[in-house]
RODREN-913229 format. One record per residue: x, y, z of N, C-alpha, C in turn. Coordinates in steps of 0.02 Angstrom, whole numbers, plus 32768, in hexadecimal, padded with zeros to 4 digits. Example, Ala and Ser with C-alpha at 12.3 -4.5 7.8 and 13.67 -1.06 7.14 Angstrom:
[pt [8294,7EE4,8186],[8267,7F1F,8186],[8294,7F5B,8186]]
[pt [8282,7F90,8162],[82AC,7FCB,8165],[8285,8002,818A]]
end
This chain:
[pt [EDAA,4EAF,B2A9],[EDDB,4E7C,B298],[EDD7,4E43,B2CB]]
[pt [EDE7,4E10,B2A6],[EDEE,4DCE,B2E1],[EE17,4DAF,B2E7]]
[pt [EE3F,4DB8,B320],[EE7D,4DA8,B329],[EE78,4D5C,B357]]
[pt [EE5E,4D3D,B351],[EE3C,4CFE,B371],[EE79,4CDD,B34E]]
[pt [EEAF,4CB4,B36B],[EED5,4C88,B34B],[EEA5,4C4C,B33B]]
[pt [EEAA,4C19,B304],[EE8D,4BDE,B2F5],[EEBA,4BA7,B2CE]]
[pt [EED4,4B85,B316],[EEEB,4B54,B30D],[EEF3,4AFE,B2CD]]
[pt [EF17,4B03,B2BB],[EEF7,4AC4,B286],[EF01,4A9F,B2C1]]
[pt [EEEB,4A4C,B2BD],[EED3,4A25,B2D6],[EF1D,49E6,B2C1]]
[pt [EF28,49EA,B280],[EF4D,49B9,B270],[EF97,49D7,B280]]
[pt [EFD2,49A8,B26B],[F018,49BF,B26D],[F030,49F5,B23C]]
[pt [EFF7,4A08,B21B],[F014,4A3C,B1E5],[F009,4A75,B215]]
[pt [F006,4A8A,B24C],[EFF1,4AC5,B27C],[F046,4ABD,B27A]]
[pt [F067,4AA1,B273],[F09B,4AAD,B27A],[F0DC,4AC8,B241]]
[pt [F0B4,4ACA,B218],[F0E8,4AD6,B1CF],[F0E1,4B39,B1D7]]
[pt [F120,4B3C,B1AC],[F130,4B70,B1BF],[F109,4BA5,B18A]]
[pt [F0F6,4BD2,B18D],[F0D8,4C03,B15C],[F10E,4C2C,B120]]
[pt [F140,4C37,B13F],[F189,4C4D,B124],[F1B8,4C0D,B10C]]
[pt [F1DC,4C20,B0E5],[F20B,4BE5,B0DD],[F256,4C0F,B0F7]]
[pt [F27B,4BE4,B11C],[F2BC,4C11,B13B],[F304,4C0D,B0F6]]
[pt [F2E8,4C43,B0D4],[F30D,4C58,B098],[F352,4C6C,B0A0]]
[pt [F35F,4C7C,B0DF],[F3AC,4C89,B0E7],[F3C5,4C4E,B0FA]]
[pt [F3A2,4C0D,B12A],[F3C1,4BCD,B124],[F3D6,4BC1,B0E6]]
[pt [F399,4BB6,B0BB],[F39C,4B87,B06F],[F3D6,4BC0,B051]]
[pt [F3ED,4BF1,B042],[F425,4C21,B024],[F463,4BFD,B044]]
[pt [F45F,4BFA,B085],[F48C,4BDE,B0A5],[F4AB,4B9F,B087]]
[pt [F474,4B71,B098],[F474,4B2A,B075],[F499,4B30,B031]]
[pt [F484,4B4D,B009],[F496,4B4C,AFDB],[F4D0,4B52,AFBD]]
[pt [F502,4B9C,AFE7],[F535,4BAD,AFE8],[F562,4B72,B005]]
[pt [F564,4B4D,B047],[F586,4B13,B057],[F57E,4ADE,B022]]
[pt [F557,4ACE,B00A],[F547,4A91,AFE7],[F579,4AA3,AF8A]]
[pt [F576,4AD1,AF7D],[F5B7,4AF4,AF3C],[F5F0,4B07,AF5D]]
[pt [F5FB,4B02,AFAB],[F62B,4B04,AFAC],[F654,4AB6,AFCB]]
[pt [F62E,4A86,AFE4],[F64B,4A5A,AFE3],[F64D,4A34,AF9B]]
[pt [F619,4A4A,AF76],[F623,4A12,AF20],[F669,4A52,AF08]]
[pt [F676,4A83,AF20],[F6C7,4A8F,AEE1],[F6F7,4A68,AF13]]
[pt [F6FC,4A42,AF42],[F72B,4A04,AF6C],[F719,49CB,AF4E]]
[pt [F6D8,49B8,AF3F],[F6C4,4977,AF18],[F6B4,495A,AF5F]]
[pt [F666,492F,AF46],[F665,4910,AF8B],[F67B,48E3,AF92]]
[pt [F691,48C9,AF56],[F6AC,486A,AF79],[F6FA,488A,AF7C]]
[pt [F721,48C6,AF80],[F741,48CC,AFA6],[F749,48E1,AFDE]]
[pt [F71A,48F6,AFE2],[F70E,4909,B02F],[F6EE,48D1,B04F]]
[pt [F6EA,48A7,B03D],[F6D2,485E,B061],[F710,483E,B06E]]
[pt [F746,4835,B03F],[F787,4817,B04D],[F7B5,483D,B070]]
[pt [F7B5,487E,B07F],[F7C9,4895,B0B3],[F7AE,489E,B0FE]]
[pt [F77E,489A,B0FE],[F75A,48A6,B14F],[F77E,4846,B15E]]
[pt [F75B,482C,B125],[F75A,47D3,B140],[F7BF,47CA,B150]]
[pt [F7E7,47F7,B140],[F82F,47F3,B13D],[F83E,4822,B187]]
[pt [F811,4850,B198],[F82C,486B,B1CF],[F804,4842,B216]]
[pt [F7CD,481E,B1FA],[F7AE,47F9,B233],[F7ED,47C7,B237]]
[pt [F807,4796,B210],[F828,4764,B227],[F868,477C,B231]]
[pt [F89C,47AD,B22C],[F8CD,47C9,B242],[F8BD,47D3,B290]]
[pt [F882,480C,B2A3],[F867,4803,B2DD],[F868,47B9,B318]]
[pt [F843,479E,B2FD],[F82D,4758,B318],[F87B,472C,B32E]]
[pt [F8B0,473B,B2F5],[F8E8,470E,B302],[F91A,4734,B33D]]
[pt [F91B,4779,B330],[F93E,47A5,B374],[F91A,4791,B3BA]]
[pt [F8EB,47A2,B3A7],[F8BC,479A,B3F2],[F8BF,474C,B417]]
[pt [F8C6,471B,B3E7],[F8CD,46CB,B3F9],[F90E,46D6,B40D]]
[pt [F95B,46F7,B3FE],[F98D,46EE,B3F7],[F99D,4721,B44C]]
[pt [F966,4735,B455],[F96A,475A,B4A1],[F959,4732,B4D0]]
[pt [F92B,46F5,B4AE],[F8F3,46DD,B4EA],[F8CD,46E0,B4F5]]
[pt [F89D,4720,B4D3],[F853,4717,B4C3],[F82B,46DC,B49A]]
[pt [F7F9,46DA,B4AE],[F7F2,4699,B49A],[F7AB,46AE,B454]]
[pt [F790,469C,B42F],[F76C,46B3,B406],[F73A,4678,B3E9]]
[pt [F700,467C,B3FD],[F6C7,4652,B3D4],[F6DA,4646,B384]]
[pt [F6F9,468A,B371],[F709,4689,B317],[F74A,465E,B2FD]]
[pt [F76D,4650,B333],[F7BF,461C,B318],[F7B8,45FD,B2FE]]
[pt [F7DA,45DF,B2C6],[F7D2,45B8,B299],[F796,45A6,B26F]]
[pt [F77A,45F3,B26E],[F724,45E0,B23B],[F747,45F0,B1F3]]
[pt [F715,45D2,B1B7],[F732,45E8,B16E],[F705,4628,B15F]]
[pt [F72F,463F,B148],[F72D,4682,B119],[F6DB,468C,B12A]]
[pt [F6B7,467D,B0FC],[F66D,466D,B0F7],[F658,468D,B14A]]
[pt [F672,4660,B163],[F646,4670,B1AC],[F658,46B9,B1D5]]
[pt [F687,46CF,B1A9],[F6AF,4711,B1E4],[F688,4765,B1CA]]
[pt [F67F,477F,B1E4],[F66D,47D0,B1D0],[F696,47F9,B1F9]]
[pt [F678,483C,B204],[F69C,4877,B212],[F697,486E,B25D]]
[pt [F682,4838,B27E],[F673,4834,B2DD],[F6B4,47FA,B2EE]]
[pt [F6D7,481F,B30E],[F6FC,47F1,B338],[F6FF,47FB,B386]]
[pt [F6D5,47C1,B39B],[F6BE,47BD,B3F1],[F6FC,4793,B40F]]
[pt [F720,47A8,B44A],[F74C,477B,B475],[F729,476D,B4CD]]
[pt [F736,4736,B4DD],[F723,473D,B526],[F74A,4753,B551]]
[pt [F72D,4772,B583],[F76B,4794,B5B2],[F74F,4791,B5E8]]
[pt [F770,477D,B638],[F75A,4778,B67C],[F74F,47B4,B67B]]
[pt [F769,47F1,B672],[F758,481D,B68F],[F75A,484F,B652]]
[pt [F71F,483B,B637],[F701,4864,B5E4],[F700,48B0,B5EF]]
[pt [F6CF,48B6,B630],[F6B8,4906,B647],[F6FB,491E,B665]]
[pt [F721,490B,B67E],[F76B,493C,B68D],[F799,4942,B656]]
[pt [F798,4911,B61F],[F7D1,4927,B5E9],[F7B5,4956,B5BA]]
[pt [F75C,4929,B5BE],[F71A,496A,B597],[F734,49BD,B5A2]]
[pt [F74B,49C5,B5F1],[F74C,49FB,B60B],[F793,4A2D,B5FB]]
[pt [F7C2,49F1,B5FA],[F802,4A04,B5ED],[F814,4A24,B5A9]]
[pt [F7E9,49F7,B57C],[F7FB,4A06,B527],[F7CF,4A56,B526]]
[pt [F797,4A62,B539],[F761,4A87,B539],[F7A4,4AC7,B52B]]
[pt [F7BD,4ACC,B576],[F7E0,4B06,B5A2],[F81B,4AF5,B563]]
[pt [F83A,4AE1,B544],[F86F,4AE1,B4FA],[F84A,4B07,B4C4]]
[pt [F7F0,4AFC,B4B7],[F7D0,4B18,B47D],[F7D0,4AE4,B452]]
[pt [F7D9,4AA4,B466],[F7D6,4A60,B441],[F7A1,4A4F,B443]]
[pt [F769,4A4A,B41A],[F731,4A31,B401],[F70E,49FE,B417]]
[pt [F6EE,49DE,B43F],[F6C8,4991,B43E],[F68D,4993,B45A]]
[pt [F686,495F,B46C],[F62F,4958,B495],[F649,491A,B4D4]]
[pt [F637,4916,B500],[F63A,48E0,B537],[F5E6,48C7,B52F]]
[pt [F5FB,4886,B527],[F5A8,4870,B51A],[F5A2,4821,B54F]]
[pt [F596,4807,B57B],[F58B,47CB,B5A2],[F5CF,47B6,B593]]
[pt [F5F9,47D5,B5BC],[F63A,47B2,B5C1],[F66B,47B0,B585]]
[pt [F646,47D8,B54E],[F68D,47C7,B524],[F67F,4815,B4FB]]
[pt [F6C3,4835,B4E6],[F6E6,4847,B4D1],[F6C0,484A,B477]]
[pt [F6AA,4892,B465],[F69C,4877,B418],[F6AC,48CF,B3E9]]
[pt [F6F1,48AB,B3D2],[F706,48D0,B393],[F6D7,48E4,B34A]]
[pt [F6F4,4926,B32C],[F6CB,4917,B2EF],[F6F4,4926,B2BC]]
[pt [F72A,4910,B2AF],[F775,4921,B271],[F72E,492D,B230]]
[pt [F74C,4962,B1FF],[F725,4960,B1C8],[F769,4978,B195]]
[pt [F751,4971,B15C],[F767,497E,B125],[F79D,49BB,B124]]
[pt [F782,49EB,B14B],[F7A7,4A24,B14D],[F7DF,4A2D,B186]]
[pt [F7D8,49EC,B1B4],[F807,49FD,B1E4],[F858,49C3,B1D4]]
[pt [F891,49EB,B1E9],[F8BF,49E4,B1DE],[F8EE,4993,B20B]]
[pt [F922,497E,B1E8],[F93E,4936,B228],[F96D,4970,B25C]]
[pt [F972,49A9,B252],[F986,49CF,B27B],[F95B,49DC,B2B3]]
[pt [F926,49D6,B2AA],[F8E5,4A00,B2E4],[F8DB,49BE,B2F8]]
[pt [F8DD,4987,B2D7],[F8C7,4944,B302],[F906,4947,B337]]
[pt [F947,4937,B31C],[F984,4935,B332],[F988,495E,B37F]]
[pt [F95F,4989,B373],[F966,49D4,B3AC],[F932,49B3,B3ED]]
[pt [F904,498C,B3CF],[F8CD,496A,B3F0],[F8E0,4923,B423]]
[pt [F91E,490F,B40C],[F938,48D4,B3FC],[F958,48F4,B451]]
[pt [F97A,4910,B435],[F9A4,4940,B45A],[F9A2,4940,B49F]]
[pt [F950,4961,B49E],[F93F,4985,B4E9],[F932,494B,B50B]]
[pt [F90E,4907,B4EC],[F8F5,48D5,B511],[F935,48B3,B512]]
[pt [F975,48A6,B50B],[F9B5,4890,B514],[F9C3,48C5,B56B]]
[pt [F9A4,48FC,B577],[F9C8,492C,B58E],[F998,491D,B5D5]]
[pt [F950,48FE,B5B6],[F929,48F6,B60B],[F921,48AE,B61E]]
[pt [F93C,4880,B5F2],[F932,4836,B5ED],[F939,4836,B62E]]
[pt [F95D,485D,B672],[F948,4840,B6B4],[F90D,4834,B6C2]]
[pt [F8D2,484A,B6AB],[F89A,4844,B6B4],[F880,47FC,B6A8]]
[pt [F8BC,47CE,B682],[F8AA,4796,B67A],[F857,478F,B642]]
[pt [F889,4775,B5EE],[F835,475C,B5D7],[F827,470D,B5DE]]
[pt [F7F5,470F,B5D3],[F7CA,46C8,B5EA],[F7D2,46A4,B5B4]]
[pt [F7C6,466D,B5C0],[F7C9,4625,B592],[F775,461A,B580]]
[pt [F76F,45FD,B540],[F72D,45FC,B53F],[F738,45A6,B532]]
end
């Protein structure tokens, strides 16, 4: 037997021999289960919990690249700037509050499924460390 590996040469050395069949099942199952929500309702709700978001967080003092954008321009990301992104990053973390600290700012991901209660709760904690002072952009 010859167990000599032999490389292809082009980028197809890289395609996979298997196809990952429990992804695509996966896929599949999310994708029937967001069409029995409907997607263009689930588009008018994420785009309804981003700008609920966006107006609490302005109404704290965070300041937001997304304020006053139309509809059109908004999705499921709402980024705020914050002086001190990596300590409130750290603070929400230690609550089990969800985000990413990315170059100084602060980035939410409200979706379809999450509640003005869980924003509200979010709303909340950064009302609760605002000593940390957020930044002006």
């Amino acid at each position: 037997m010859d167990y000599q590996l032999k490389f292809k040469e082009s980028a197809s050395r890289y395609q996979p021999g298997t196809l990952n069949t429990v992804a695509i099942y996966a896929l599949n199952a999310a994708l029937k289960f967001f069409k029995q929500f409907g997607y263009d309702e689930i588009e008018k709700q994420v785009i309804s919990n981003s700008k609920y978001f966006i107006k609490k967080l302005s109404e704290l003092g965070y300041d937001s690249p997304l304020n006053n954008l139309n509809d059109k321009y908004l999705a499921g990301i709402v980024s705020v700037v914050g002086d001190k992104a990596g300590e409130i990053f750290s603070h929400l973390y230690q609550k089990k509050i969800l985000c990413s600290e990315r170059s100084g700012y602060l980035r939410f991901s409200p979706h379809f499924y999450n509640t003005i209660n869980e924003i509200d709760k979010v709303v909340a904690e950064l009302k609760i460390i605002s000593n940390l002072s957020p930044g002006k952009s």
